[in-house]
C-alpha positions in Angstrom: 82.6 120.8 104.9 82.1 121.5 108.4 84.5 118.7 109.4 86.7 120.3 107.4 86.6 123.4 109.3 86.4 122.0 112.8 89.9 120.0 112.2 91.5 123.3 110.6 90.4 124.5 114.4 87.5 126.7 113.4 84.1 126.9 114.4 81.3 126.2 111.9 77.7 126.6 111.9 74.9 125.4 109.2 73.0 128.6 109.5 69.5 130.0 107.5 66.8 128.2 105.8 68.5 124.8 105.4 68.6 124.4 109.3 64.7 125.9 109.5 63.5 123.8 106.9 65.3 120.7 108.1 63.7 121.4 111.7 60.5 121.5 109.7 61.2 118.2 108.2 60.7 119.6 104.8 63.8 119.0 101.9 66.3 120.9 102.0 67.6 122.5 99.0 71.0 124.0 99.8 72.9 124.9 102.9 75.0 127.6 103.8 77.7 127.6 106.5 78.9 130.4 109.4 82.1 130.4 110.8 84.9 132.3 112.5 87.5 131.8 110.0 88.2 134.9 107.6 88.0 134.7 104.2 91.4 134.6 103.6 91.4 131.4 105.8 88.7 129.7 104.2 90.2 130.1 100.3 93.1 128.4 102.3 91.3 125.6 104.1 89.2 124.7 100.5 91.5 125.6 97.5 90.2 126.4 94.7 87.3 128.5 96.7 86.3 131.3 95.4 85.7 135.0 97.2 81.8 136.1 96.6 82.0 139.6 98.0 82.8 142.2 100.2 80.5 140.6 103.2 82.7 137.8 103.7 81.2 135.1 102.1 83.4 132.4 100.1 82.4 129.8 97.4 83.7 126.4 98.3 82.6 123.0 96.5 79.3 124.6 95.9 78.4 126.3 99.4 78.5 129.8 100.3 80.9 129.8 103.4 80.7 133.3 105.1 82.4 134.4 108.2 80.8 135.8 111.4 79.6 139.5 111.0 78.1 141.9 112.8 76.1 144.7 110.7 76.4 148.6 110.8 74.1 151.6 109.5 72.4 150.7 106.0 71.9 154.0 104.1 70.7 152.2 100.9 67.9 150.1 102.6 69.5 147.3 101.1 73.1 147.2 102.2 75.3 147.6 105.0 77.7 150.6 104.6 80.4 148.4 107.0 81.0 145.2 108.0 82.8 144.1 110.8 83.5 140.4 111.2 83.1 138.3 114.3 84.1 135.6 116.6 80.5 135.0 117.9 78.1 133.0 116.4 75.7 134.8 118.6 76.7 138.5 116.9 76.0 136.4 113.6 72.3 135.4 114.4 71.3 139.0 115.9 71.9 140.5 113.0 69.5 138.0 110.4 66.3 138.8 109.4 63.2 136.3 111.2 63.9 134.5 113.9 63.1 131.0 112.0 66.2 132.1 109.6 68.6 132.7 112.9 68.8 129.0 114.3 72.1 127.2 113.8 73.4 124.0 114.3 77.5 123.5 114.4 79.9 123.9 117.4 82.7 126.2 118.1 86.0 124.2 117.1 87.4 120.3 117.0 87.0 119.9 120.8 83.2 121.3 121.3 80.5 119.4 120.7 77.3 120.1 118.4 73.9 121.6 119.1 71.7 124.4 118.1 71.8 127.7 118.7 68.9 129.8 118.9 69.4 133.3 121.0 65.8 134.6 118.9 63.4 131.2 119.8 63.3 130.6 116.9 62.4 126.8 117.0 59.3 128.4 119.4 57.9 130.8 116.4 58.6 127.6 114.2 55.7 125.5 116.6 53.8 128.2 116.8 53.8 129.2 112.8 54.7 132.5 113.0 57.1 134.7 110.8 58.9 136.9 113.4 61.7 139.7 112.6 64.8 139.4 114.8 64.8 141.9 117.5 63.2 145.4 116.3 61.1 144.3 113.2 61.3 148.6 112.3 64.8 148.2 112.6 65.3 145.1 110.8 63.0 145.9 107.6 64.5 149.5 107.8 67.8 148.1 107.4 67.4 145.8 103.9 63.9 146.1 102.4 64.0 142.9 100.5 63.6 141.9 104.0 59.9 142.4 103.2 59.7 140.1 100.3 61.7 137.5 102.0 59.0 137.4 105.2 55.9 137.3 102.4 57.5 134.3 100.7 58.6 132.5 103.6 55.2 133.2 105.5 53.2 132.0 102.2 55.7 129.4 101.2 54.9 127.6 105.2 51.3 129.0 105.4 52.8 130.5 108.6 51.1 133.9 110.0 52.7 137.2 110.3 53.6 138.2 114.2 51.6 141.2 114.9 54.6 143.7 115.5 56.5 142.1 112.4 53.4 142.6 110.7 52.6 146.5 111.6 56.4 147.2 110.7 55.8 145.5 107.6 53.0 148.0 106.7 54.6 151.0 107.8 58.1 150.0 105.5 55.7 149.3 102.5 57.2 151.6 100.2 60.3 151.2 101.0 60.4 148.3 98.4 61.3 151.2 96.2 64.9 151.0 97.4 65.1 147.1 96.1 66.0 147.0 92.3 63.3 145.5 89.9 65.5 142.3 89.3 65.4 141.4 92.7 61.8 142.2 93.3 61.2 140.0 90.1 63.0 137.0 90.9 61.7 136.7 94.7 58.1 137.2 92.9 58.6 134.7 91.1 59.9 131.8 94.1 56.8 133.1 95.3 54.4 132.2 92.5 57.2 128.4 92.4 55.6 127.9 95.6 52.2 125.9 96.7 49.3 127.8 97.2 51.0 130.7 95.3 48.0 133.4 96.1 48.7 133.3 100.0 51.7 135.7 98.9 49.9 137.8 96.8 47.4 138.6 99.7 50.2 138.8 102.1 51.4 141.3 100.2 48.2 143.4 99.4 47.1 142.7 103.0 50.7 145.1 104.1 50.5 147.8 101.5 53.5 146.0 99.6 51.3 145.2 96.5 50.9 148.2 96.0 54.5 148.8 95.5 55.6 145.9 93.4 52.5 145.5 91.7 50.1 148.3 91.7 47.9 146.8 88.7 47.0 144.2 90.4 46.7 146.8 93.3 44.2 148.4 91.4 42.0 145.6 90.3 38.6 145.5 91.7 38.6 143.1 94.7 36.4 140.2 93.0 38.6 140.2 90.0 41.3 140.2 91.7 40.1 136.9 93.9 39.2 135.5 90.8 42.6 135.8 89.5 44.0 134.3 92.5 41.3 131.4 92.4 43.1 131.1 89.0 46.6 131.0 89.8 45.9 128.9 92.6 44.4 126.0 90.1 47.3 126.8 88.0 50.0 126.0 90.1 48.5 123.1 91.5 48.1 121.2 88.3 50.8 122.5 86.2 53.4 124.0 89.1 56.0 123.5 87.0 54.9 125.2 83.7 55.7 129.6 84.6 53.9 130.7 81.7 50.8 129.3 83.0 51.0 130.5 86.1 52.0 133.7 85.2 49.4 134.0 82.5 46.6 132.8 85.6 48.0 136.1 87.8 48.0 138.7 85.1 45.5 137.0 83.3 42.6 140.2 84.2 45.3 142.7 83.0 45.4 142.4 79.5 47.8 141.3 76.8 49.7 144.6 76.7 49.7 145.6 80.4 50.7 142.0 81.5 53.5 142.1 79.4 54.7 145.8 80.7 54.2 144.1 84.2 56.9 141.1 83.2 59.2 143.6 81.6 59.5 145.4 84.4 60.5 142.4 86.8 63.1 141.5 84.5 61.1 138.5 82.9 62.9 138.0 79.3 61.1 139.2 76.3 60.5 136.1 75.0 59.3 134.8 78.3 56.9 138.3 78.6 55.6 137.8 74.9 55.0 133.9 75.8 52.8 135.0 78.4 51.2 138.1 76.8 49.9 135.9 73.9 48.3 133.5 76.1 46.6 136.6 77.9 44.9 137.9 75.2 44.2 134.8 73.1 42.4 132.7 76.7 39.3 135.2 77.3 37.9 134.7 73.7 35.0 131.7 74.1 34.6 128.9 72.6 31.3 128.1 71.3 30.0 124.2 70.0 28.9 125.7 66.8 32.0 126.5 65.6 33.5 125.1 62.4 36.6 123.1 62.2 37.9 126.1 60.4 36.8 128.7 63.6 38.5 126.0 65.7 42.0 125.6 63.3 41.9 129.7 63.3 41.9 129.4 67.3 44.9 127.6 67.1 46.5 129.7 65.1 46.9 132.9 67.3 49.5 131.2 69.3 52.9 129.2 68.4 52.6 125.7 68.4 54.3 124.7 71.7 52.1 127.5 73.8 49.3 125.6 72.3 48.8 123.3 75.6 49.4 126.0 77.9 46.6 128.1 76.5 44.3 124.8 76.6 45.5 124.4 79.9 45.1 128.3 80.9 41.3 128.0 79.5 40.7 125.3 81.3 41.7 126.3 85.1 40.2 129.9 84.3 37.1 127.4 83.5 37.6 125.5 86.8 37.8 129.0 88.5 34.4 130.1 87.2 32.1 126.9 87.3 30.1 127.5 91.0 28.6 130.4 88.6 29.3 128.0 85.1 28.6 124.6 85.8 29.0 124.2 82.1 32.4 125.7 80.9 34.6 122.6 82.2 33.1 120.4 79.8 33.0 123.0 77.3 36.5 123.6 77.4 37.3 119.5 77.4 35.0 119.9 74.0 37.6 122.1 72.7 40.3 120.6 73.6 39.0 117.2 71.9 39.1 119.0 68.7 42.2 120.6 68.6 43.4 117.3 69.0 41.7 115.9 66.4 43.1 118.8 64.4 46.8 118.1 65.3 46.0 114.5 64.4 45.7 115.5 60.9 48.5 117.8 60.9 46.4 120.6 59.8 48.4 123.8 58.4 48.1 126.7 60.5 51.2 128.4 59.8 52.9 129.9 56.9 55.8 127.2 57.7 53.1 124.7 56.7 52.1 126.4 53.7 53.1 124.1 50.0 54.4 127.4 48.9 56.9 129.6 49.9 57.9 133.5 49.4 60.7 132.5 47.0 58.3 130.3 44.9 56.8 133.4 44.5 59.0 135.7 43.3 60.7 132.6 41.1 57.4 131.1 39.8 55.2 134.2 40.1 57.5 136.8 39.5 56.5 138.9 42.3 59.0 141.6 43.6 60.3 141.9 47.2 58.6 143.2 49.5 55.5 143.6 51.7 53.3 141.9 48.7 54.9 138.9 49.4 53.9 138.9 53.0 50.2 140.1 52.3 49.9 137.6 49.8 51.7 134.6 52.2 49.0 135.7 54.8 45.8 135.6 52.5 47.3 132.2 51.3 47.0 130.8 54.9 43.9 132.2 55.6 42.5 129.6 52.3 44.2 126.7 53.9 43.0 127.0 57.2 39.4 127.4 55.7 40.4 124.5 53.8 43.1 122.5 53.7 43.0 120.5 50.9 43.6 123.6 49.1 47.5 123.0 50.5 49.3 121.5 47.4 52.3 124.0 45.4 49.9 123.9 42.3 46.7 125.2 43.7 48.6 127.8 45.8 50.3 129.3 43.4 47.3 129.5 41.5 45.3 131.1 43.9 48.5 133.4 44.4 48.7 134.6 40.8 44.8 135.9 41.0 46.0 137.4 44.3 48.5 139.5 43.2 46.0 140.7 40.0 44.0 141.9 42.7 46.7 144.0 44.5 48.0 145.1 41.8 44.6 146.4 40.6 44.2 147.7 43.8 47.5 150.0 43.2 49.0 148.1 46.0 52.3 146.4 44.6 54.6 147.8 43.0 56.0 147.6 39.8 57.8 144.5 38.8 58.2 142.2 35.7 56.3 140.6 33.7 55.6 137.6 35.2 56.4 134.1 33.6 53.5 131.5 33.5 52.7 129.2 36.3 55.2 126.0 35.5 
């Protein structure tokens, strides 16, 4: 790509995180390239490019190519009202966000040759692990406050420190993560909690007033809970850092079903994704004791779906991990548990209505019973038998047990009228 550009006698840069990270000898995901051409010039030099916006930036074989800029006055706290393009590479770089993000490496056109560029010492701030705004840190964060977010996840994501001034601008621009919409908040929350160590992120951002802003529950957490929670989500992303739901369920874990799942709706985690995670909050807290029953234990498996079923073994068992300096004990316990669900999967043991020998039209065919809620009420009392006993689970013994069911509800007044029903055949 840059070869590209340097023989259509342009000058291009690899500029942001690619260049930092590759400085860091750490992988680099993606790239993204500078250069002097206009965007009318690059869709030229890569057909079939595509143009991204109104800030110069081009789509080309998978990069985002964008053309020098300089910045004007950002009323929104998130966007430039202007933009002016540039010839100078230099212009570019002023205008970026930490001086670890303004290093580039390219040259000027076909007859230059390549080095780095760093006006901001960047490549010093990199030795010396700091996170350091470009120029005025007020300005900077003043200008676009996702700029905020963006320093706590890169400072977390490279255990750097904060630089004092970038740090006291931080604090003072707190609330201006007000100005950046909840989608974006969400999806830089969650690179954070993608990365190691995902709790040096969450204290980075309690520690400048910003938690308080994107996620005042946890704000408002009593400080042990809230370090248990982070012992949590620490253990959490360790073992299982690919698996969100856990980790998300170790953060919020201390909120509570309902409120955790408010919390994910709001950062524009899908429903499904927010009620994954909401079950697992409520049903982890509940303890296991070695005196249960096999039935106590298939009943615990039953208040989540099947496939959250390891995540909530696995969520028990790092919220175990978390608390064993004050409970040697609960480790083991929780491997105890964890034995006998798998002995209970190992027998396929019914604990949905799915798995039930009967089915709602079996009952309205066989039984006679009319649509409606009846058929769900007696479904669920059904279930409730099998799981206390399932041998119980065969069509003839459940429709049995169904027809003395339903002579109770309707005793009870609770059904309505229907037809007589046939015999059991």
């Amino acid at each position: 790509m840059l070869d590209t550009l340097w023989g259509a006698g342009h000058g291009g840069y690899l500029v942001g995180g690619g260049v930092r990270d590759a400085l860091l000898g750490m992988p680099v995901s993606d790239w993204d390239i500078a250069t002097d051409a206009r965007p009318e010039r690059i869709l030229r030099v890569f057909p079939g490019s595509s143009y991204q916006n109104r800030f110069g930036t081009v789509l080309a074989r998978g990069l985002e190519i964008t053309t020098f800029r300089r910045d004007h006055r950002y009323a929104d706290h998130r966007r430039p009202d202007t933009v002016t393009f540039s010839q100078d590479i230099f212009e570019d770089l002023a205008r970026r966000d930490l001086t670890i993000n303004a290093i580039a490496w390219g040259r000027r056109g076909p007859e230059a040759g390549s080095r780095l560029v760093d006006p901001a010492d960047g490549q010093g701030d990199l030795q010396a692990r700091l996170v350091r705004a470009v120029g005025d840190p007020v300005r900077r964060f003043d200008e676009d406050a996702l700029r905020l977010l963006r320093a706590v996840r890169i400072a977390a994501k490279l255990d750097f420190a904060i630089e004092p001034m970038t740090h006291a601008a931080m604090v003072a621009h707190a609330a201006d993560i007000e100005w950046v919409s909840e989608e974006r908040i969400g999806s830089e929350v969650r690179r954070m909690l993608a990365a190691p160590g995902p709790s040096r992120a969450i204290r980075f951002m309690a520690d400048t007033g910003i938690l308080a802003t994107t996620l005042p529950e946890l704000q408002a957490l009593p400080e042990a809970t809230l370090a248990r929670s982070l012992e949590t989500l620490d253990l959490a992303a360790e073992t299982h850092p690919a698996q969100e739901h856990l980790v998300l369920a170790a953060l919020l874990g201390e909120l509570g079903p309902e409120t955790a799942r408010s919390v994910l709706l709001r950062l524009r985690v899908g429903g499904r994704d927010a009620d994954a995670v909401a079950l697992l909050v409520a049903a982890a807290p509940e303890p296991y004791l070695s005196t249960w029953a096999d039935a106590d234990v298939r009943r615990y498996m039953g208040r989540v779906p099947a496939e959250l079923l390891p995540e909530l073994l696995e969520l028990r068992f790092v919220r175990a991990a978390a608390a064993a300096p004050a409970h040697p004990d609960a480790p083991a316990r929780e491997a105890g548990l964890a034995e006998r669900v798998e002995r209970q999967q190992a027998a396929a043991s019914p604990l949905t209505l799915g798995a039930l020998a009967v089915d709602g039209r079996d009952l309205r065919e066989t039984l006679g019973v009319p649509e409606g809620p009846v058929i769900g009420a007696i479904l669920e009392r059904l279930l409730a038998d099998v799981i206390e006993e399932p041998s119980l689970n065969t069509r003839m013994t459940l429709l049995t047990r169904a027809s003395l069911i339903l002579d109770e509800l309707m005793q009870r007044g609770r059904s309505a009228t229907g037809p007589a029903r046939p015999p059991i055949r």
